[in-house]
LONU-315552 format. One line per field, with one value per residue: residue number from 1; residue in one letter; chain; y, z, x negated of N, C-alpha, C in turn. Coordinates in pm, whole numbers. Atoms other than C-alpha are relative to their C-alpha. Layout:
<rs>
mike: c(NUM;...)
tinu: c(A;...)
gugu: c(A;...)
nc2: c(Y;...)
nc3: c(Z;...)
nc1: c(X;...)
cac2: c(Y;...)
cac3: c(Z;...)
cac1: c(X;...)
cc2: c(Y;...)
cc3: c(Z;...)
cc1: c(X;...)
</rs>
This chain:
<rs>
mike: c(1;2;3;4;5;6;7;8;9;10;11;12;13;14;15;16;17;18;19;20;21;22;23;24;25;26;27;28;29;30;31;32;33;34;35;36;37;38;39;40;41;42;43;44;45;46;47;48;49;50;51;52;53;54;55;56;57;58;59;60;61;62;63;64;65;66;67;68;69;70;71;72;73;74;75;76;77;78;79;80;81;82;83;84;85;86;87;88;89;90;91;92;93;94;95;96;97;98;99;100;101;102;103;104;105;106;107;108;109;110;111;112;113;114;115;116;117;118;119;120;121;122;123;124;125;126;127;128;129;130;131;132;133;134;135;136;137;138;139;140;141;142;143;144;145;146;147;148;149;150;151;152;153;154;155;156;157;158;159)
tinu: c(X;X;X;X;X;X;X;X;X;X;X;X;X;X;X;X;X;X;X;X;X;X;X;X;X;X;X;X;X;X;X;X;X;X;X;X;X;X;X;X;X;X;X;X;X;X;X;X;X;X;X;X;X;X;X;X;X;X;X;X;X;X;X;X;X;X;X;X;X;X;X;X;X;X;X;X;X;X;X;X;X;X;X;X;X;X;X;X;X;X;X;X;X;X;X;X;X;X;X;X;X;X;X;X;X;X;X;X;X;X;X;X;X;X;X;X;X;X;X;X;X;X;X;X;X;X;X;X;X;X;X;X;X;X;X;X;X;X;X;X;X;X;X;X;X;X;X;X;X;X;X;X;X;X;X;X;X;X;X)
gugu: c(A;A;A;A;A;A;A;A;A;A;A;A;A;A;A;A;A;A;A;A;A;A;A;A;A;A;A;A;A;A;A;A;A;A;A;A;A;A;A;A;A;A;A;A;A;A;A;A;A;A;A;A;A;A;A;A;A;A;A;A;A;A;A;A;A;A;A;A;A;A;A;A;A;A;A;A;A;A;A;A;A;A;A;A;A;A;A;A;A;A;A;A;A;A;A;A;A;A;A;A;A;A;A;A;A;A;A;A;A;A;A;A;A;A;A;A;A;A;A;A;A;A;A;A;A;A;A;A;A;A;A;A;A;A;A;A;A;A;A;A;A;A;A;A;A;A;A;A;A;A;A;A;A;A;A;A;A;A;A)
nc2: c(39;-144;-13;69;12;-60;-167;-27;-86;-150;-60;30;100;143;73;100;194;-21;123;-63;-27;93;62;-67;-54;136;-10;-44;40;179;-35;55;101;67;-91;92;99;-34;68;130;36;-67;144;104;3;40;176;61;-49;87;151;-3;-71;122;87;-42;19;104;34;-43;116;130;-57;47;98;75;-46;36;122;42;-13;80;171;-18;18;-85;-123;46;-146;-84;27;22;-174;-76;71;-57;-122;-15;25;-107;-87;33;-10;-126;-16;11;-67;-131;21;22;-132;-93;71;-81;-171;-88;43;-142;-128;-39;21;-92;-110;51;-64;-182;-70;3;-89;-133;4;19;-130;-100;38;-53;-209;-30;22;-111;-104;40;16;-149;-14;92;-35;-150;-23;6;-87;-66;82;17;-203;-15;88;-109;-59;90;29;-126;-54;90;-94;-163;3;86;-105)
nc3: c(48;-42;-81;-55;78;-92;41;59;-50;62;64;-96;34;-89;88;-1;29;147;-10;-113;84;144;-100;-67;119;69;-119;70;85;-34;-84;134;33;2;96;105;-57;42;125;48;-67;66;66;-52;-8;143;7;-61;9;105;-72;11;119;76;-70;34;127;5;-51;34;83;-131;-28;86;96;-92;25;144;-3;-86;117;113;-26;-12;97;119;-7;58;57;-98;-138;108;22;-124;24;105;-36;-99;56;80;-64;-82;50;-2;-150;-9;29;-11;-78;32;63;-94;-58;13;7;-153;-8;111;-1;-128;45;87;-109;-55;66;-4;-143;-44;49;-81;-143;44;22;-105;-58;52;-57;-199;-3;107;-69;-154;104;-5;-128;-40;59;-19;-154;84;75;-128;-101;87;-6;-176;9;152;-25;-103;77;39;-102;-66;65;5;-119;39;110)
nc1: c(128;127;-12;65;170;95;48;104;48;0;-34;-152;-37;-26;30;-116;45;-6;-64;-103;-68;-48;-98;-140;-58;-71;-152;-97;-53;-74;-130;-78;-49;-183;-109;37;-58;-145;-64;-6;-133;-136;-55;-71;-153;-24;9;-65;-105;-69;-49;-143;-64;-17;-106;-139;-45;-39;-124;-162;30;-36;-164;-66;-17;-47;-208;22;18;-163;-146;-6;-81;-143;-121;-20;0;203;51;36;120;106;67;36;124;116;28;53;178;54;-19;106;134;29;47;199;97;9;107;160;52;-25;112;122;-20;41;126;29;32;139;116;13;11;109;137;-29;34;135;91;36;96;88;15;24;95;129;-29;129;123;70;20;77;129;10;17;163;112;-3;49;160;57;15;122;121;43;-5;123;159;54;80;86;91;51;152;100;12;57;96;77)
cac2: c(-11398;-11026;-10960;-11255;-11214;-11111;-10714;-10647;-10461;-10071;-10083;-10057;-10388;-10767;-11057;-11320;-11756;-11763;-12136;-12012;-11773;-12019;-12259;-12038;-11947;-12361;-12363;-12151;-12326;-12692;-12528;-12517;-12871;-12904;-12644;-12965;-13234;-13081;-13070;-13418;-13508;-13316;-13593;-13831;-13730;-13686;-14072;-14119;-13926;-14077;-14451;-14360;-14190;-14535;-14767;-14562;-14595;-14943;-14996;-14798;-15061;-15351;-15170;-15177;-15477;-15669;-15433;-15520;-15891;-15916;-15724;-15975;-16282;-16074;-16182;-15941;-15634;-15753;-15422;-15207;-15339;-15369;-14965;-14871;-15101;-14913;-14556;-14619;-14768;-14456;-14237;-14402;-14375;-13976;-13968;-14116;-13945;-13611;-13685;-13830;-13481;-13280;-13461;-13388;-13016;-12990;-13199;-12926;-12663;-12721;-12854;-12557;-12312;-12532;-12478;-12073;-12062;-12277;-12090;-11762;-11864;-12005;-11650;-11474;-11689;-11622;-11202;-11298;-11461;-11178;-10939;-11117;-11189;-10803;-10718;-10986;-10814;-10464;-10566;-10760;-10482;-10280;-10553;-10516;-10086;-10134;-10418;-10181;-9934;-10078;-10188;-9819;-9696;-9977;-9886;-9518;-9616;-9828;-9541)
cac3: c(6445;6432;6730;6860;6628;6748;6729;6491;6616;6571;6436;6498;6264;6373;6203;6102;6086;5716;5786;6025;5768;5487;5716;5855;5407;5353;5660;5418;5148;5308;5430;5039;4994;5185;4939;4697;4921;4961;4581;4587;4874;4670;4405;4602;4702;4378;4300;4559;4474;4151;4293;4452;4196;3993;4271;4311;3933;3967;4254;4098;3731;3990;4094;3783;3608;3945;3864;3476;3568;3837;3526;3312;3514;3591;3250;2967;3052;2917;2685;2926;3206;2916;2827;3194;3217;2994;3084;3416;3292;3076;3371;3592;3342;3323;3711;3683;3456;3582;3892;3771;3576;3893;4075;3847;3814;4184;4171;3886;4035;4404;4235;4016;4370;4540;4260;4241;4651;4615;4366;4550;4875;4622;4504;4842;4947;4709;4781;5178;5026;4773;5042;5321;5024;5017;5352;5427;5145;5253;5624;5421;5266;5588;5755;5448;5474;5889;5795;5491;5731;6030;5863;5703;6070;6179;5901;5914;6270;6179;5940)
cac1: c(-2777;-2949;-2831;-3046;-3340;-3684;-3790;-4049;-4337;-4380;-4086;-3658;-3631;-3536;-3700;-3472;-3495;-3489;-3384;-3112;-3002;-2966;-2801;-2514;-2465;-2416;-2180;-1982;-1981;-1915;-1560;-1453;-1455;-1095;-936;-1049;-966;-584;-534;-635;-367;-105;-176;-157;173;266;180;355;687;657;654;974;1114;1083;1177;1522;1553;1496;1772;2016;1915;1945;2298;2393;2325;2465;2853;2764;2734;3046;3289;3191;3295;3634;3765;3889;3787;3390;3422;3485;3261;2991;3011;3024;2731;2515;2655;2526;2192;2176;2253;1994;1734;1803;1769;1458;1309;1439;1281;945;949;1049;782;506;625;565;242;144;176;17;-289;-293;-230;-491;-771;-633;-764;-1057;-1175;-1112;-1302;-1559;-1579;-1550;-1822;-2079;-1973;-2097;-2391;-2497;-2426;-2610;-2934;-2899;-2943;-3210;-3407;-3345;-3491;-3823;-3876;-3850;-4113;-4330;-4350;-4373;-4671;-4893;-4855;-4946;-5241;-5337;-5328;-5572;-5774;-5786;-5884;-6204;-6306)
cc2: c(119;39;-126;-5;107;113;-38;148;118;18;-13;-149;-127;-66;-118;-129;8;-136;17;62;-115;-107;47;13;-150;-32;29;-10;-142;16;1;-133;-19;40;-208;-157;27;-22;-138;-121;50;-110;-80;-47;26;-149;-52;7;-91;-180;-13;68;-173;-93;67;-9;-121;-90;35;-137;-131;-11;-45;-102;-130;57;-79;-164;-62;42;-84;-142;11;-55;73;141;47;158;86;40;42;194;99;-38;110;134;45;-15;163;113;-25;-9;153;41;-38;73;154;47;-21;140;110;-27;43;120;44;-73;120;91;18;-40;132;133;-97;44;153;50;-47;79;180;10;-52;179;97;-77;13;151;-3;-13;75;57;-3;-21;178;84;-35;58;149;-7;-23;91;108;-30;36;179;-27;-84;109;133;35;-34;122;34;-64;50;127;-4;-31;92;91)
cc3: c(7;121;120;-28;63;-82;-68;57;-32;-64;101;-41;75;-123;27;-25;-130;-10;62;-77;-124;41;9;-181;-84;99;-106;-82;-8;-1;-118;-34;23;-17;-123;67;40;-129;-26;99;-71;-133;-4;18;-103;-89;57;-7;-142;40;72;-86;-76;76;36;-127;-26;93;-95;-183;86;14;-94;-129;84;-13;-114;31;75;-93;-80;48;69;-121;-115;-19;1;-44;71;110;-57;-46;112;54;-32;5;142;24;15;107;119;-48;-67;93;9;-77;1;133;75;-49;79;104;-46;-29;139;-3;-48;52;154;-66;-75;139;69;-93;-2;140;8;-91;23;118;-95;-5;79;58;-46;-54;115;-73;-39;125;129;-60;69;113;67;-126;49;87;-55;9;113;74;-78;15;153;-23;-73;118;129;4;-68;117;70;-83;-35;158;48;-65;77)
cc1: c(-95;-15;-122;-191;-100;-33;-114;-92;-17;123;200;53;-6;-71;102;-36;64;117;161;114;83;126;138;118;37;97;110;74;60;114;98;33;130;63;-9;40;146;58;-12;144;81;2;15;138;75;14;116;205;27;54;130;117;46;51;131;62;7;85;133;-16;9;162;94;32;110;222;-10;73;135;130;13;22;132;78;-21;5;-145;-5;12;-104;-123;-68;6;-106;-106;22;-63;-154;-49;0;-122;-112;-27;14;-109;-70;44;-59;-113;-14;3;-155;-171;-18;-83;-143;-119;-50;-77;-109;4;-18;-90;-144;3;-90;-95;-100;-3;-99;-89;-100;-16;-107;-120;-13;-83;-124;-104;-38;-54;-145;-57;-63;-119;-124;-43;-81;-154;-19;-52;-129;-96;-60;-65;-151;-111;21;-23;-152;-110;-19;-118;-126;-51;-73;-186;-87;-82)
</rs>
């Protein structure tokens, strides 16, 4: 962009497209959104881990109401069938929910390292911007000395 910009007269400075500038410093900041659109896929997939999380909890509950139901039209071995029944329940309903809880651990924590990076490139982005403000004021200021005294030489000329 300086490299392109037009010389200012009398002097070594470039003048710069103000528009041009500003432009190139919302470029910069559009490019954060898909730190923010990632954490929102990561809870998607999260949703989504949970939804199978629960349909595996409700095969293996399926599983075992279908053994449950076949011991109990073997005959006399109901009490038995009955508390292997229900330790299998109980075992398929601490697979699921160690799963759903593994699930939103990991959901957790990429959303948590997704906001950590968009809010670093947030942060390294309004560093360029300072330090590109900075710069573009330094040169002004440059145009504005090169202009007043531009201006005294015309008028010292006139005199």
């Amino acid at each position: 962009m300086v490299a392109e910009a037009k010389k200012a007269p009398l002097s070594s400075s470039v003048m710069l497209d103000k528009a041009r500038a500003y432009d190139l410093i919302d470029q910069m900041r559009v490019a954060v959104p898909d730190q923010v659109f990632q954490a929102s896929e990561v809870v998607e997939h999260r949703d989504g881990t949970l939804i199978e999380a629960q349909e595996e909890a409700n095969r293996i509950l399926a599983d075992a109401r279908q053994r449950s139901e076949a011991m109990l039209a073997s005959g006399p071995e109901v009490k038995d069938a009955e508390a292997r029944a229900q330790e299998i329940l109980r075992r398929a309903d601490e697979e699921a929910e160690r799963r759903r809880q593994e699930a939103e651990d990991e959901a957790t924590r990429r959303v948590a390292e997704a906001a950590r990076s968009a809010s670093y490139q947030l942060e390294e982005a309004d560093k360029y911007a300072i330090e590109l403000m900075r710069k573009l004021e330094q040169q002004l200021g440059s145009y504005v000395d090169n202009v007043r005294g531009s201006i005294d030489q015309l008028e010292e000329k006139q005199s």
